[in-house]
C-alpha positions as CSV (number, residue, x, y, z in Angstrom):
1,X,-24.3,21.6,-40.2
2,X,-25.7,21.9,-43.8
3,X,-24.1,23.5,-46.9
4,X,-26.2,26.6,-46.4
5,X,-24.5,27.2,-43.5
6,X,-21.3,27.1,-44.8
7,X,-19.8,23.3,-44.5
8,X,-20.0,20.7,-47.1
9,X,-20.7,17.1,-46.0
10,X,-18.2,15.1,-46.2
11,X,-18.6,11.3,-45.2
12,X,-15.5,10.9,-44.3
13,X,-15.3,13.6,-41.8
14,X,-19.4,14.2,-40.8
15,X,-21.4,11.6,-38.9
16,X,-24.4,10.2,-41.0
17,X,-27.1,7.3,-41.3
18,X,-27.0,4.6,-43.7
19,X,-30.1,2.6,-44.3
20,X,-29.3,-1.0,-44.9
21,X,-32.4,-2.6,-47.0
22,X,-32.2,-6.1,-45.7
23,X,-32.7,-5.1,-42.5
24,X,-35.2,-2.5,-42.7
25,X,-32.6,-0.7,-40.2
26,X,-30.2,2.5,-40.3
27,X,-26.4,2.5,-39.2
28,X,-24.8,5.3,-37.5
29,X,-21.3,6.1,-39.8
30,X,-19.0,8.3,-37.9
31,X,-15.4,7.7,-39.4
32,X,-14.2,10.7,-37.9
33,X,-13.7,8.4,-34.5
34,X,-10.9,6.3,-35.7
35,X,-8.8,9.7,-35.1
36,X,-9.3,9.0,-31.4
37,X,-6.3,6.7,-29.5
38,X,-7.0,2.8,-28.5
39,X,-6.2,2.0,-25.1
40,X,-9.0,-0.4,-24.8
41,X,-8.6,-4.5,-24.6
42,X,-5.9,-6.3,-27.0
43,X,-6.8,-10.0,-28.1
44,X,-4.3,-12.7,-28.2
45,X,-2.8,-13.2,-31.5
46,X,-4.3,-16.1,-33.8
47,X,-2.0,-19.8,-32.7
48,X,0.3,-19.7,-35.6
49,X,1.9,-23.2,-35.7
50,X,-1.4,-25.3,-35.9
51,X,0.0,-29.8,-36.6
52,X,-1.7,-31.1,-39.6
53,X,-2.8,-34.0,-37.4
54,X,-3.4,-34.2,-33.7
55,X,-4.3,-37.2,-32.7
56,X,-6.7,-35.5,-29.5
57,X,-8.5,-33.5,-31.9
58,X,-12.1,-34.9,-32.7
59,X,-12.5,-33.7,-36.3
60,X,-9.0,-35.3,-37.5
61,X,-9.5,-38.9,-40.0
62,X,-9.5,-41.8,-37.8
63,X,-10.0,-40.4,-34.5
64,X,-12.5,-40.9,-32.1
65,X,-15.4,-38.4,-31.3
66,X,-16.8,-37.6,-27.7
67,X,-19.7,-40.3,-28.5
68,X,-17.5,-42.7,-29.1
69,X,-17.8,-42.8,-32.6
70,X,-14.7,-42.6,-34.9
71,X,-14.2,-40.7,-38.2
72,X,-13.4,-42.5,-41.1
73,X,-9.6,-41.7,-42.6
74,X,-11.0,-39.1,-45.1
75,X,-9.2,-36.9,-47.6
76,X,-11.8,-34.8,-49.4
77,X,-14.9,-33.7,-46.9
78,X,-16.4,-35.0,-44.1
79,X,-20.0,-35.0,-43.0
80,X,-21.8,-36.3,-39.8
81,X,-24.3,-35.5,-37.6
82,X,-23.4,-32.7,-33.9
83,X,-22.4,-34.4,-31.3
84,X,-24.1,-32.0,-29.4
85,X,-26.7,-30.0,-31.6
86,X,-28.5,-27.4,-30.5
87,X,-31.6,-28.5,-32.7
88,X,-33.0,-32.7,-32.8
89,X,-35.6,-33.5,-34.6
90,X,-37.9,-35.1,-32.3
91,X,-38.4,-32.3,-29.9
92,X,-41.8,-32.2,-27.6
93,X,-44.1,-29.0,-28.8
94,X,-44.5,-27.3,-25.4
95,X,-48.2,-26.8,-26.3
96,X,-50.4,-23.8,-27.3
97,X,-51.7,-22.6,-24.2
98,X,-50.3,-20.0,-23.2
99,X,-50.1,-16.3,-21.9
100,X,-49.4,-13.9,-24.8
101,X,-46.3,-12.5,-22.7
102,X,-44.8,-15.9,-22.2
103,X,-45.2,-18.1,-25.5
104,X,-43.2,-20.7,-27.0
105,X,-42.9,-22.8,-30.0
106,X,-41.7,-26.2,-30.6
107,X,-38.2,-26.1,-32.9
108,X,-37.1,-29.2,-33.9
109,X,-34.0,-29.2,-36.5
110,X,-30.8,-31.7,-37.4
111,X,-27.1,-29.9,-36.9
112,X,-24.4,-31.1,-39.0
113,X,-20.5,-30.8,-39.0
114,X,-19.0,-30.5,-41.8
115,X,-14.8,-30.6,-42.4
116,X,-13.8,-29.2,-45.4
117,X,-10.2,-31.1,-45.8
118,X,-8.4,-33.4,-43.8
119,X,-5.4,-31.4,-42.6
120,X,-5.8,-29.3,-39.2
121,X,-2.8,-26.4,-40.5
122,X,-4.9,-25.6,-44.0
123,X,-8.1,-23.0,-43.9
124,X,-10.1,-22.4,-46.9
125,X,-7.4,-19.6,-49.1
126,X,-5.0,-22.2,-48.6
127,X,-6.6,-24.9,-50.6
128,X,-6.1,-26.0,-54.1
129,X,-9.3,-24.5,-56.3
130,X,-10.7,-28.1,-57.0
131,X,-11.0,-29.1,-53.3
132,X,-13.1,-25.5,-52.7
133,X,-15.2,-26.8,-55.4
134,X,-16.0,-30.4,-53.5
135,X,-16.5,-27.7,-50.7
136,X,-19.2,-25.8,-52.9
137,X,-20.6,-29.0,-54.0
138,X,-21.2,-30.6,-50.3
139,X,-23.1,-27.2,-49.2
140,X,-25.3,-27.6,-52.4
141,X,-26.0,-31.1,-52.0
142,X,-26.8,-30.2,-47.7
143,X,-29.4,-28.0,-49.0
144,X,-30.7,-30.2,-51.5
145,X,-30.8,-33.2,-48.8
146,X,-31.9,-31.3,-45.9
147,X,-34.1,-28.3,-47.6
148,X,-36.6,-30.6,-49.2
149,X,-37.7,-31.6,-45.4
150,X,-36.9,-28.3,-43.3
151,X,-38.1,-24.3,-44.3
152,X,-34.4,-23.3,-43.7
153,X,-30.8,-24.5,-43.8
154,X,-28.0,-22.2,-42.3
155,X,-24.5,-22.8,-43.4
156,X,-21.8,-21.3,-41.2
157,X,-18.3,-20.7,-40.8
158,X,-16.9,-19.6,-37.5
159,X,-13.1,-19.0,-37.9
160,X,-10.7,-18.3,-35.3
161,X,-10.8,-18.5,-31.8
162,X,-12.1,-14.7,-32.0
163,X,-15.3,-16.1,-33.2
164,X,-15.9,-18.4,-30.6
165,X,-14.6,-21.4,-32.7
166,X,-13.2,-24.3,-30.7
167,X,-11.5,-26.2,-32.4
168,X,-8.7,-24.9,-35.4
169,X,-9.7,-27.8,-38.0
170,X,-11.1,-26.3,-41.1
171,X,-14.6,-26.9,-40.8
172,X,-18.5,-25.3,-41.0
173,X,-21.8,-26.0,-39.4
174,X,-25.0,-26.9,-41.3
175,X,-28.1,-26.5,-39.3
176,X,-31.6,-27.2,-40.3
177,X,-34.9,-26.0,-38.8
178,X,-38.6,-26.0,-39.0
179,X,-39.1,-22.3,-38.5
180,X,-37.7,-19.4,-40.7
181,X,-34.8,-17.9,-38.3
182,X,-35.2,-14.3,-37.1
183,X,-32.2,-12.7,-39.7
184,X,-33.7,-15.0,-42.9
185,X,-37.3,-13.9,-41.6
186,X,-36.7,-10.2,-41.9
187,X,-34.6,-10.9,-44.7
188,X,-37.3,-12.4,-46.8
189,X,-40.0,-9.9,-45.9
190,X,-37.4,-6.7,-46.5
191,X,-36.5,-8.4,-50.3
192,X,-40.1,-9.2,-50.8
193,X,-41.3,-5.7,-50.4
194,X,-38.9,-3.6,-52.5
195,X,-39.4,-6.9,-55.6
196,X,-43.5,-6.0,-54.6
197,X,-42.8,-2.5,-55.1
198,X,-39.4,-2.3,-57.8
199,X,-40.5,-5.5,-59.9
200,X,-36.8,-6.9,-59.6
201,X,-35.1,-8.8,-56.6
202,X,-33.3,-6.3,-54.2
203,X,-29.8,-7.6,-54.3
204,X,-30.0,-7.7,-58.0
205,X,-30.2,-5.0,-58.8
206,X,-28.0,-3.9,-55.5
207,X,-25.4,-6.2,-57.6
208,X,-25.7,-4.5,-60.7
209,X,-25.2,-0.4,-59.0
210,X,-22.3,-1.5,-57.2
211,X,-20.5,-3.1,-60.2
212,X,-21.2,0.1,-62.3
213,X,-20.1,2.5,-59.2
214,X,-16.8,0.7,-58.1
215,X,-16.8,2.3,-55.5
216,X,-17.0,-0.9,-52.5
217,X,-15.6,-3.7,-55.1
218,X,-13.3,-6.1,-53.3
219,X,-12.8,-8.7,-56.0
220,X,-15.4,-9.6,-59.0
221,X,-15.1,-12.0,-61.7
222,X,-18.0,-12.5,-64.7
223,X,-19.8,-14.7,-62.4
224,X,-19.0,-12.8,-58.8
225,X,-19.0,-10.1,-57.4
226,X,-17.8,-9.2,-53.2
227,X,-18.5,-5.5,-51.6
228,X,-18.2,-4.0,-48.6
229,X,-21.6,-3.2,-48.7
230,X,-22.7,0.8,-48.4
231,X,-24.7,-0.4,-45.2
232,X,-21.9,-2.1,-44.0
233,X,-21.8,-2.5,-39.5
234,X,-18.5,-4.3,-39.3
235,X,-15.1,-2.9,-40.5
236,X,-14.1,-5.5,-43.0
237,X,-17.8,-6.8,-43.1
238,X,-18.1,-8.0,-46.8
239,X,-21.0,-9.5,-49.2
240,X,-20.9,-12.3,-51.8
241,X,-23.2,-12.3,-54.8
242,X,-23.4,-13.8,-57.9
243,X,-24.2,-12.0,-60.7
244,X,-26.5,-13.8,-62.3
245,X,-30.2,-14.5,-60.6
246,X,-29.8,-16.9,-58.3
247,X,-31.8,-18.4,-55.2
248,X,-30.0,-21.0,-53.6
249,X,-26.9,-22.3,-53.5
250,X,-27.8,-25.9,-55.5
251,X,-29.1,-24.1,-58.2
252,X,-25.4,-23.2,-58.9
253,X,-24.3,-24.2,-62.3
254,X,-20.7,-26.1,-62.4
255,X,-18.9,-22.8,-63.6
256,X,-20.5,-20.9,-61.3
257,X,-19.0,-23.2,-58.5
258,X,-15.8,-22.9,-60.0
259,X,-16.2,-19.4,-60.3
260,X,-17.4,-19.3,-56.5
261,X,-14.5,-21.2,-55.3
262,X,-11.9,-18.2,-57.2
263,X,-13.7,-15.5,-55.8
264,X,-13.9,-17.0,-52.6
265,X,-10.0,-18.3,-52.6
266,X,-9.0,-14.5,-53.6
267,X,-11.3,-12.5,-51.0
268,X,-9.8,-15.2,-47.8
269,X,-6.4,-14.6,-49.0
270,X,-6.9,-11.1,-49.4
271,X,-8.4,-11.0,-45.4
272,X,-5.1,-13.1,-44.2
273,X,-3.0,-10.7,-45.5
274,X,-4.6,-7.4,-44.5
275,X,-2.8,-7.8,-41.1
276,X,-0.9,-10.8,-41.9
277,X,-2.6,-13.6,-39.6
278,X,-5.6,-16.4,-40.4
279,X,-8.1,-13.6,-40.6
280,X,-11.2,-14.6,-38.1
281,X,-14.6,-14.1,-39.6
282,X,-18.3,-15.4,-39.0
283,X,-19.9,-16.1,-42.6
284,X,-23.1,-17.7,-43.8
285,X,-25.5,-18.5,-46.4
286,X,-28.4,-16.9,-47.3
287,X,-30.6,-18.2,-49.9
288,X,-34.4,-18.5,-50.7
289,X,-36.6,-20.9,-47.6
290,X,-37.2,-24.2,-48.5
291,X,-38.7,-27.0,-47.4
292,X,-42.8,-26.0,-47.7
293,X,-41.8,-22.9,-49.5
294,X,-40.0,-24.8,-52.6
295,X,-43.7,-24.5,-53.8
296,X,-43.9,-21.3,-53.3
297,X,-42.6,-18.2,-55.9
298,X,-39.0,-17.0,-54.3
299,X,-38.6,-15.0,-57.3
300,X,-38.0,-11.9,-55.0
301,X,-34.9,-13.7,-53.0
302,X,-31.6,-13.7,-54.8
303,X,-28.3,-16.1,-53.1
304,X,-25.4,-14.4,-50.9
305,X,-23.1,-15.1,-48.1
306,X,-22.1,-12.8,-45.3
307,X,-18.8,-12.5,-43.9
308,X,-19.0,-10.6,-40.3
309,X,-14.9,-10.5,-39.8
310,X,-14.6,-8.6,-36.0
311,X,-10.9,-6.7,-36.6
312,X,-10.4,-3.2,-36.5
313,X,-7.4,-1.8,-36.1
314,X,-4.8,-4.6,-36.3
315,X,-4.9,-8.7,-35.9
316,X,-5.1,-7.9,-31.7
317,X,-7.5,-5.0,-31.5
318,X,-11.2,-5.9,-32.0
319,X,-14.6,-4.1,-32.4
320,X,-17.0,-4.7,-29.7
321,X,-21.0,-4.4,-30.4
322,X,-21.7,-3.2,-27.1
323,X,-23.2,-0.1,-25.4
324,X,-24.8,2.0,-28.0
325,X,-24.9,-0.7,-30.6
326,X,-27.0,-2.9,-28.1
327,X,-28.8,-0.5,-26.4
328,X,-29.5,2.2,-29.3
329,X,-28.6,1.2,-32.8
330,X,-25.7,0.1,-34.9
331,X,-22.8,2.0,-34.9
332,X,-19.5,2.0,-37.1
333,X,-16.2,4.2,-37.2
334,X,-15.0,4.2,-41.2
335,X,-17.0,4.2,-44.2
336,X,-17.7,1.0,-46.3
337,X,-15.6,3.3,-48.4
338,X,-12.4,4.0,-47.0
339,X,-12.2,0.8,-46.3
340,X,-12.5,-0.8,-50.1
341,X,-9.9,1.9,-50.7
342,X,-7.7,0.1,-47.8
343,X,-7.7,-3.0,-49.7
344,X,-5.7,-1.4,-52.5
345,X,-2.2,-2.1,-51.1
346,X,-1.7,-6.0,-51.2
347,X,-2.1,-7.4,-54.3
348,X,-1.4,-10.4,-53.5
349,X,-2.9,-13.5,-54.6
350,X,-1.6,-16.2,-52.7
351,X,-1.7,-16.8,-48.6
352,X,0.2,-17.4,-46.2
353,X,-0.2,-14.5,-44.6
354,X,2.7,-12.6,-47.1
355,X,2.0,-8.8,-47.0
356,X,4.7,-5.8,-48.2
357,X,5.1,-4.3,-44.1
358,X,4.6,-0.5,-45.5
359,X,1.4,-1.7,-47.3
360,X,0.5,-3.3,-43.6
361,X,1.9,-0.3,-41.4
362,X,-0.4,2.3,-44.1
363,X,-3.3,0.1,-43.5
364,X,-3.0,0.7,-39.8
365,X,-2.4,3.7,-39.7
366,X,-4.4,5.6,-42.3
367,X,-8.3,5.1,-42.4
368,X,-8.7,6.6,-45.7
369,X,-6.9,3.2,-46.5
370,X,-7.6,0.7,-44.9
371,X,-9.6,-1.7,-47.1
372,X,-7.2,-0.2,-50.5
373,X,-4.8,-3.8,-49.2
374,X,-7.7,-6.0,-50.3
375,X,-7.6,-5.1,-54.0
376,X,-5.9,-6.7,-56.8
């Protein structure tokens, strides 16, 4: 209904579509569903008492990997190559002719693993500022080492057993490939279009409204800022951009990294204690192509990381992208909104999961507030 006709839209009550730019795509926002009752599936709760070493786990120092090689006893990270990668670089092309209905490409890559600190119990809010920072450093010098061969390098996180991760050992993937990915690909050509048509790079300037509006700030520093961004498809979906103009993560200037390492140590502890567990999330880099394309002007790209966390309601209940979302378009039940307000509540800047339990039991239960427990 329009105002004409005597109600007043309200975002919070009225369902509406919100056009997310990298994408090129619209999101269906209708908070006013997270007034109905959940009696759908409940997920385990996260394993809470993790040993620092196990000496069956492949990723610990000195153990031996299912190829029979063994790690080396390290204490900062640890690099080496998949033991079983979905990309090798000496893949067969499968040829050109073909019918225009069935084609195929050859896609050769390298997939690294990369553990970010010796101890199995630790995740990333739970390490010291310095050893983020050797973190930071390794992910730059990846993309320096394996972007001046391939067009793209992914960095990845998945965290939690939620996310499919296998194995609770703080670590990330790095893959490598000689094609431009399907998410990077429309990535690129959405951000090269509106720099064609705006003269500045999209996310730039995206930075620069959202620190002036306040409105989805998580955490910011001078160097940083995190949002729930306005087109936002997961509840606690967040983005990570600097605010100066970057394109990849190398180009990175030391106080930037230590500035990346703060943010990023006060947004993770401010996930774990939202519902007070090792918050699960899928996040990665995005950065200008590489490879071929370091030639090439990238002035339109600007750097930032995606975190794609899948709770809800609570540390056991889940969203699902399923039926409409697969079959129609994306779909989500709160504003980007109502939940920066949510984050209000904690305040809290170290983890270990240690939330106030009225702060925890209002983020439940009130959806105008569930992201206010994320804000300092």
């Amino acid at each position: 209904m329009t105002e004409e006709q005597g109600v007043q839209f309200d975002a919070r009550e009225h369902q509406h579509l919100r056009y997310n730019p990298l994408r090129d795509s619209w999101v269906l926002v209708s908070a006013h569903r997270m007034k109905r009752p959940w009696a759908g599936q409940v997920e385990k709760p996260p394993e809470e008492h993790i040993p620092r070493y196990d000496r069956r786990n492949p990723l610990c120092p000195g153990n031996t990997r299912a190829n029979g090689e063994e790690n080396p006893d390290y204490e900062s990270t640890f690099v080496f190559e998949n033991d079983f990668p979905a990309l090798q670089p000496d893949a067969p092309d499968p040829g050109s002719d073909q019918h225009p209905l069935f084609q195929s490409k050859a896609a050769r890559g390298i997939c690294k693993v990369m553990c970010f600190h010796p101890w199995s119990d630790v995740t990333l809010p739970l390490m010291k500022k310095e050893e983020l920072v050797r973190v930071i450093d390794k992910w730059a010098d990846l993309v320096e080492e394996l972007g001046a061969t391939y067009p793209w390098v992914q960095i990845f996180e998945n965290k939690g057993a939620m996310m499919g991760c296998s194995n609770p050992h703080p670590h990330c993937q790095v893959w490598a490939s000689n094609f431009l990915p399907n998410e990077p690909a429309l990535s690129d050509r959405c951000q090269r279009v509106y720099y064609e048509k705006h003269g500045e790079p999209l996310l730039l300037e995206y930075a620069r409204q959202e620190a002036e509006k306040k409105e989805r700030v998580v955490v910011e520093s001078s160097d940083w800022l995190a949002v729930v961004p306005y087109w936002a498809t997961w509840p606690y979906q967040t983005l990570l951009l600097p605010r100066r103009h970057v394109l990849r993560i190398n180009d990175l200037t030391t106080e930037e990294r230590e500035g990346l390492a703060d943010i990023m140590k006060r947004l993770l502890t401010k996930y774990d204690n939202l519902f007070e567990v090792s918050f699960p999330y899928s996040m990665g880099w995005h950065g200008a192509p590489t490879g071929p394309h370091l030639k090439e002007n990238n002035s339109y790209w600007h750097l930032h990381a995606h975190y794609y966390p899948p709770l809800l309601r609570s540390a056991t209940v889940k969203k699902f992208m399923v039926g409409y979302e697969m079959l129609a378009q994306e779909q989500r039940d709160l504003t980007p909104e109502q939940l920066r307000q949510g984050e209000k509540c904690t305040g809290k800047q170290e983890s270990k999961l240690r939330i106030d339990p009225i702060v925890s039991f209002c983020a439940m239960l009130r959806p105008d507030n569930l992201f206010d427990s994320l804000l300092l």
